[in-house]
C-alpha positions as CSV (number, residue, x, y, z in Angstrom):
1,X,3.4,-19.7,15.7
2,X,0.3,-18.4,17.4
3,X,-2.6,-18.2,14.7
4,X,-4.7,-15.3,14.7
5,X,-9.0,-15.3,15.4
6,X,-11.2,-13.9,12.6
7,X,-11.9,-11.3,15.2
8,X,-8.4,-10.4,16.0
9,X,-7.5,-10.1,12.2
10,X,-10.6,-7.4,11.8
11,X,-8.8,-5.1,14.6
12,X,-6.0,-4.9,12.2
13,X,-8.1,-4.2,9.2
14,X,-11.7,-2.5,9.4
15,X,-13.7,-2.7,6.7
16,X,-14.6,0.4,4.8
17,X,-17.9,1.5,6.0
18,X,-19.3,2.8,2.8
19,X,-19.9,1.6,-0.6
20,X,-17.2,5.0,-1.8
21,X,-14.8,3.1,0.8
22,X,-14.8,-0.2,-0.6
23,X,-14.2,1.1,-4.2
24,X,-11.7,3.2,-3.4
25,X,-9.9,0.4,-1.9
26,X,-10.1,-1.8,-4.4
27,X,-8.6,0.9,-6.7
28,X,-5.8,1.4,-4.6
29,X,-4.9,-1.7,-4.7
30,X,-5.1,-2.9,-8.4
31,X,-3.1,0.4,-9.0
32,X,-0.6,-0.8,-6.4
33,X,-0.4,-4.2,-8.0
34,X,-0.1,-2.7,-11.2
35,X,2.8,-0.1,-10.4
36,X,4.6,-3.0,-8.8
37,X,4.3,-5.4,-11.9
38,X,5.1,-2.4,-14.1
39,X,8.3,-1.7,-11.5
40,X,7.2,2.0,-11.3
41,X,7.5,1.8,-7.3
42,X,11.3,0.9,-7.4
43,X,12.1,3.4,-9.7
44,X,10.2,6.1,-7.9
45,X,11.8,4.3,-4.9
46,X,15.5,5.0,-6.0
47,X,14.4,8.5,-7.1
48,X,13.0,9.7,-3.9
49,X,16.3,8.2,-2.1
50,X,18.5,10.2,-5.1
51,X,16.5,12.9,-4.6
52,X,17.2,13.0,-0.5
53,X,20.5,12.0,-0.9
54,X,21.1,15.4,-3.3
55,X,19.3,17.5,-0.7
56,X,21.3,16.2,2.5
57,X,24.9,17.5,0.8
């Protein structure tokens, strides 16, 4: 397996450029971490697919 440069690695993910963009990415991901522990993703998960199978009768 090829490994990856710091450099190449930064292409993929940018840092935010602003102190507002940092913040708000570091909220988004303790939420996400938190919704995943709490299992709310998988629930809303197989709700969205209930919900889209309902609408595709």
């Amino acid at each position: 397996m090829a490994t990856i440069g710091a450099g190449e690695l930064a292409a993929y993910f940018p840092e935010p450029d602003t102190m507002e963009g940092r913040a708000i990415e570091a909220v988004d991901a303790v939420v996400g971490t938190l919704a995943g522990e709490l299992g709310l993703i998988e629930a809303a998960s197989h709700a969205a697919e209930a919900a889209r199978l309902r609408l595709a009768r």
